[in-house]
N, CA, C and O atoms as a GROMACS GRO file, in nm:
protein
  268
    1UNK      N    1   9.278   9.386   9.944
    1UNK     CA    2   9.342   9.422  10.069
    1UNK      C    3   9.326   9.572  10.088
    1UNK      O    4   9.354   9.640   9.989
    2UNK      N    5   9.282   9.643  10.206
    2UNK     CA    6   9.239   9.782  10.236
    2UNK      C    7   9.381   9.815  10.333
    2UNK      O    8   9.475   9.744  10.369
    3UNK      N    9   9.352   9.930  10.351
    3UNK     CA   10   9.439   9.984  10.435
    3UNK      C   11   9.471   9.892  10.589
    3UNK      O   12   9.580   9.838  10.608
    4UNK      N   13   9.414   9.890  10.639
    4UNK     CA   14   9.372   9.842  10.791
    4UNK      C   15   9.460   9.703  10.764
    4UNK      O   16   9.568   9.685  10.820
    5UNK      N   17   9.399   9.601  10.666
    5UNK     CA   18   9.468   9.506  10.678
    5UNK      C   19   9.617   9.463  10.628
    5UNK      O   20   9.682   9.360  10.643
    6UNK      N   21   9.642   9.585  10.562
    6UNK     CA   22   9.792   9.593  10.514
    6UNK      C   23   9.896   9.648  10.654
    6UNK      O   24  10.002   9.593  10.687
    7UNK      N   25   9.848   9.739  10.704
    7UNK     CA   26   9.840   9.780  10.855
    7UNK      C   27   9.949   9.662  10.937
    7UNK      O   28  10.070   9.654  10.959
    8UNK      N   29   9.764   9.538  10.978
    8UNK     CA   30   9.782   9.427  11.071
    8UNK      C   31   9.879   9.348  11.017
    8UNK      O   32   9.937   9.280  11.102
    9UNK      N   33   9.932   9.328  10.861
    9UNK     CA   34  10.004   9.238  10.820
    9UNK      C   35  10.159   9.254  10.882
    9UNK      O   36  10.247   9.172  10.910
   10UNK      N   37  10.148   9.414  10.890
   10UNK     CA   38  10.290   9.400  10.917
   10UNK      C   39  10.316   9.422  11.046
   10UNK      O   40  10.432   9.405  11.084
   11UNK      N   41  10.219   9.460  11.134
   11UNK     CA   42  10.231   9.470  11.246
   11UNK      C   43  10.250   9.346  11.315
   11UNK      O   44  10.322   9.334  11.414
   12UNK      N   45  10.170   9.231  11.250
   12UNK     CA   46  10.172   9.088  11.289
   12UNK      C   47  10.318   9.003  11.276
   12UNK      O   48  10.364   8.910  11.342
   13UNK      N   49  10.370   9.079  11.159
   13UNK     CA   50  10.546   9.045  11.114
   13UNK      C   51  10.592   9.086  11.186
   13UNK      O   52  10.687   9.013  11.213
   14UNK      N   53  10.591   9.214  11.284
   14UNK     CA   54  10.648   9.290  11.346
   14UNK      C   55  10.795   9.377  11.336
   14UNK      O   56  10.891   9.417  11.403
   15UNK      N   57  10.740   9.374  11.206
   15UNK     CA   58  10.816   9.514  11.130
   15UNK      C   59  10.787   9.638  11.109
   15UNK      O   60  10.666   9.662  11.103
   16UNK      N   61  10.855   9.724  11.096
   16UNK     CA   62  10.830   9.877  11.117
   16UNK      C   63  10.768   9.923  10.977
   16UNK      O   64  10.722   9.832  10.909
   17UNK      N   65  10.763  10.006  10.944
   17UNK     CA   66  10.683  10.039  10.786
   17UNK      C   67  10.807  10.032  10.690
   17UNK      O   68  10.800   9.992  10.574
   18UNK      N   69  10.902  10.069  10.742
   18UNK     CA   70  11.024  10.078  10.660
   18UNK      C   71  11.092   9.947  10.636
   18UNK      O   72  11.114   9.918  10.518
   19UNK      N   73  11.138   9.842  10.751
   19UNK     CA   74  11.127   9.711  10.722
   19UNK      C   75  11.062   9.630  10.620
   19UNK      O   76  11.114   9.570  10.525
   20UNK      N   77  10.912   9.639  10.664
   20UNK     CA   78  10.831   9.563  10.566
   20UNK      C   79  10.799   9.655  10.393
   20UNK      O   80  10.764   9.583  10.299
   21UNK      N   81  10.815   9.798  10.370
   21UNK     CA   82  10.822   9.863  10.272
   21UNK      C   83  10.980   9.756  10.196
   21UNK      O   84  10.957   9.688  10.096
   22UNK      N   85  11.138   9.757  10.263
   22UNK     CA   86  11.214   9.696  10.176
   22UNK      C   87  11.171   9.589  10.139
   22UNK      O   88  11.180   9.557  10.021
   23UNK      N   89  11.113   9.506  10.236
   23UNK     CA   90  11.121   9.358  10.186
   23UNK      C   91  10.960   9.304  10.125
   23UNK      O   92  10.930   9.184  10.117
   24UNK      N   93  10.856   9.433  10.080
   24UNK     CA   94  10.782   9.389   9.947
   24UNK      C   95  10.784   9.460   9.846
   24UNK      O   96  10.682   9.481   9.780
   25UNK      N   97  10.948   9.530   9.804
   25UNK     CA   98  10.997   9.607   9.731
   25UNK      C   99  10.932   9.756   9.706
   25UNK      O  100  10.910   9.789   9.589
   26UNK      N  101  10.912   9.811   9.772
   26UNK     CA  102  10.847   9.980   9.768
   26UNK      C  103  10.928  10.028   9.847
   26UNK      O  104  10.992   9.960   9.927
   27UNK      N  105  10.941  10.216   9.828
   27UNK     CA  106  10.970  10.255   9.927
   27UNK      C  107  10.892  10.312  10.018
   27UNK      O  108  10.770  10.306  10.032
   28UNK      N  109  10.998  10.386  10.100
   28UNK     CA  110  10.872  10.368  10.293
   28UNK      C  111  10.764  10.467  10.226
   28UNK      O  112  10.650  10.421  10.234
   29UNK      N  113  10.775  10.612  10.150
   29UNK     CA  114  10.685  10.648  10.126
   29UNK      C  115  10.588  10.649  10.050
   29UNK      O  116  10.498  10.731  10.068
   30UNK      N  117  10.582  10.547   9.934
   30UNK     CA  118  10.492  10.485   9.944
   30UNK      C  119  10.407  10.349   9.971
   30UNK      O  120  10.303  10.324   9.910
   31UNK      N  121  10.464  10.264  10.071
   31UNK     CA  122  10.438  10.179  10.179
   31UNK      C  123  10.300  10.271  10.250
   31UNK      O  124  10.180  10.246  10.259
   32UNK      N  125  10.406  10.415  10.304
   32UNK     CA  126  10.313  10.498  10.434
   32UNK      C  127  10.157  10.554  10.355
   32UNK      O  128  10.043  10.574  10.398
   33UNK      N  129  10.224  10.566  10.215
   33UNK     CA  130  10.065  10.615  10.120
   33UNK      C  131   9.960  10.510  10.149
   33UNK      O  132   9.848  10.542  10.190
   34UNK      N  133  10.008  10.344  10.122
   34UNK     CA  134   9.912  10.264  10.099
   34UNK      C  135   9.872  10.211  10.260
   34UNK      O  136   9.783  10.130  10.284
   35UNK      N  137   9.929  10.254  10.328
   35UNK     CA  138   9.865  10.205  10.468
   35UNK      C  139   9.770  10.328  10.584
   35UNK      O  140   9.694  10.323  10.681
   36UNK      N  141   9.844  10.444  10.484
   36UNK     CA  142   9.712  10.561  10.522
   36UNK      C  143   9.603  10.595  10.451
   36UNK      O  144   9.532  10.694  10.471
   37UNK      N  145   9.578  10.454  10.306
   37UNK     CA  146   9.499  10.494  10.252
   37UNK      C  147   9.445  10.613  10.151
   37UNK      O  148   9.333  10.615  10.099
   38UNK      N  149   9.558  10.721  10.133
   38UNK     CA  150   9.582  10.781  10.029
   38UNK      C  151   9.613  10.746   9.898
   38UNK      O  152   9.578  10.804   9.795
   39UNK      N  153   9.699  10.620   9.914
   39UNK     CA  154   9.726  10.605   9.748
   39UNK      C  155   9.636  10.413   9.761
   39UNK      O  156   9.637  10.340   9.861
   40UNK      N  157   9.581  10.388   9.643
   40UNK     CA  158   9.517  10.252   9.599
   40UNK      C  159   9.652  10.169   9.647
   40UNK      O  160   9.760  10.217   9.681
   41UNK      N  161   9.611  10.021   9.640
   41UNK     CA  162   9.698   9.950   9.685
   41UNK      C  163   9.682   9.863   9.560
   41UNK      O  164   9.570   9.814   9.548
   42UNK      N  165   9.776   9.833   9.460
   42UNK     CA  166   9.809   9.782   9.330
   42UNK      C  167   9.781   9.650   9.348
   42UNK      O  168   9.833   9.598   9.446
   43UNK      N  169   9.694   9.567   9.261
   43UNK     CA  170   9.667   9.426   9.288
   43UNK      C  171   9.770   9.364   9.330
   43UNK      O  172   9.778   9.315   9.442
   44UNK      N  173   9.881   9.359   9.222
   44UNK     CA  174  10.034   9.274   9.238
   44UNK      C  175  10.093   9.346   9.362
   44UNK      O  176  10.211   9.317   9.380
   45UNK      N  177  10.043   9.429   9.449
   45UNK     CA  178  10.111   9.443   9.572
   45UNK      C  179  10.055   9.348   9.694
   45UNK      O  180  10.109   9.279   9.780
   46UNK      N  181   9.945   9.374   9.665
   46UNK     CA  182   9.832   9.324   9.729
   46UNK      C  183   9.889   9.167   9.711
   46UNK      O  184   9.925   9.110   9.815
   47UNK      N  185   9.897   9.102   9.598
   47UNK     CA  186   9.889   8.973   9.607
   47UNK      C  187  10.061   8.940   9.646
   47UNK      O  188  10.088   8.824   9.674
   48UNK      N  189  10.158   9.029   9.646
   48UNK     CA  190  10.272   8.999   9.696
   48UNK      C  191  10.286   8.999   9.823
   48UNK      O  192  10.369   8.922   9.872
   49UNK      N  193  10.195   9.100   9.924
   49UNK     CA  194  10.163   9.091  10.052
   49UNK      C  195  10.101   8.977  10.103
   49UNK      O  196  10.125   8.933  10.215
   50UNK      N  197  10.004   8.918  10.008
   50UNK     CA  198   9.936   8.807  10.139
   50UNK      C  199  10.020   8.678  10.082
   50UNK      O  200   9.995   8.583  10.155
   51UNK      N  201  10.102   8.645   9.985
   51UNK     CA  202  10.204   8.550  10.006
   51UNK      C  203  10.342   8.579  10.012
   51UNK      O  204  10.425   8.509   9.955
   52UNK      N  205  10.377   8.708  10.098
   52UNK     CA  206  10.460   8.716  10.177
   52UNK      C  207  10.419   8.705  10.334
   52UNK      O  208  10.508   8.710  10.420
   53UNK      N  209  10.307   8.693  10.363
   53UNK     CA  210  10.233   8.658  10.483
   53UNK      C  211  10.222   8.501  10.530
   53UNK      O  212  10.250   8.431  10.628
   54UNK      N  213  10.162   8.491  10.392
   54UNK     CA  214  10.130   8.313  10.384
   54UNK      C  215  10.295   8.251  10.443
   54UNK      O  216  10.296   8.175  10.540
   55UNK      N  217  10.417   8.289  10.380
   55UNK     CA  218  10.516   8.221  10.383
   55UNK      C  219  10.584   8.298  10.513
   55UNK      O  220  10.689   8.252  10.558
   56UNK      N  221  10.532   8.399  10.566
   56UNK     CA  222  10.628   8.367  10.672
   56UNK      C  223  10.551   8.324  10.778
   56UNK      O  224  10.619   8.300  10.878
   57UNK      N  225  10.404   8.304  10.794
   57UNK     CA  226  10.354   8.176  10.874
   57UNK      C  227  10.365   8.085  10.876
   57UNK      O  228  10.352   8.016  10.977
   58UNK      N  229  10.404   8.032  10.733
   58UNK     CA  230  10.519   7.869  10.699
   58UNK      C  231  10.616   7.899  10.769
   58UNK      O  232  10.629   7.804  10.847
   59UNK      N  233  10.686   7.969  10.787
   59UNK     CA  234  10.826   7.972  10.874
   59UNK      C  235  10.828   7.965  10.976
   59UNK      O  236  10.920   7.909  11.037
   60UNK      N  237  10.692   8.037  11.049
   60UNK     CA  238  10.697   8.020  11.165
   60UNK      C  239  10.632   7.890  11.239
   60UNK      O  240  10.654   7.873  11.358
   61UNK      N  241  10.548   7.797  11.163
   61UNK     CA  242  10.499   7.708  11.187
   61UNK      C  243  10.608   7.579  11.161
   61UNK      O  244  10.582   7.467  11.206
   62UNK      N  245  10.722   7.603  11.092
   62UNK     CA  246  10.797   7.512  11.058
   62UNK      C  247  10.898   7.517  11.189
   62UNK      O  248  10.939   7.428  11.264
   63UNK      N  249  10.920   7.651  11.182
   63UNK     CA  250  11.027   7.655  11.341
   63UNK      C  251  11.006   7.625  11.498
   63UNK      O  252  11.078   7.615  11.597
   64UNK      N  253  10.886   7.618  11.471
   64UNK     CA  254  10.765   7.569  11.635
   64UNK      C  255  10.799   7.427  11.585
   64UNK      O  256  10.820   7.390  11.701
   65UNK      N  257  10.823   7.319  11.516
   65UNK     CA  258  10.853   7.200  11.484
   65UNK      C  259  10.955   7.156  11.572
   65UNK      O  260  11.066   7.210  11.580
   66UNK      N  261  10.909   7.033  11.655
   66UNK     CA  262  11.070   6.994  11.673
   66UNK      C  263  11.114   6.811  11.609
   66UNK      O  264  11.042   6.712  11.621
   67UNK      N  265  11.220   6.814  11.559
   67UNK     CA  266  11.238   6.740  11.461
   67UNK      C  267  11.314   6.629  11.542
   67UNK      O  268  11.354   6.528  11.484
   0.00000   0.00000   0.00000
């Protein structure tokens, strides 16, 4: 995962950097490192980001459901 697409992930959540920094446990400044591409983006972040992605497209695909 590069900068750009760590970026779209959360822009797509539509959370602010600080939002999505609490809730994949970092703080905002370094959230703002790995999305300006200054600091590497740690595998286990990386892989906590795209299944915190994965699951909240489950959520949202579950709530478009009508039962």
């Amino acid at each position: 995962m590069d900068k750009e697409q760590i970026k779209q992930t959360r822009l797509d959540a539509g959370m602010t950097q600080a939002e999505y920094a609490e809730n994949i446990g970092v703080s905002l400044r370094t959230y703002a490192y790995y999305e300006a591409g200054e600091k590497p983006i740690p595998k286990t972040v990386s892989k906590l980001i795209s299944a915190y992605s994965r699951i909240e497209s489950l959520l949202i695909q579950l709530s478009a459901k009508k039962y």
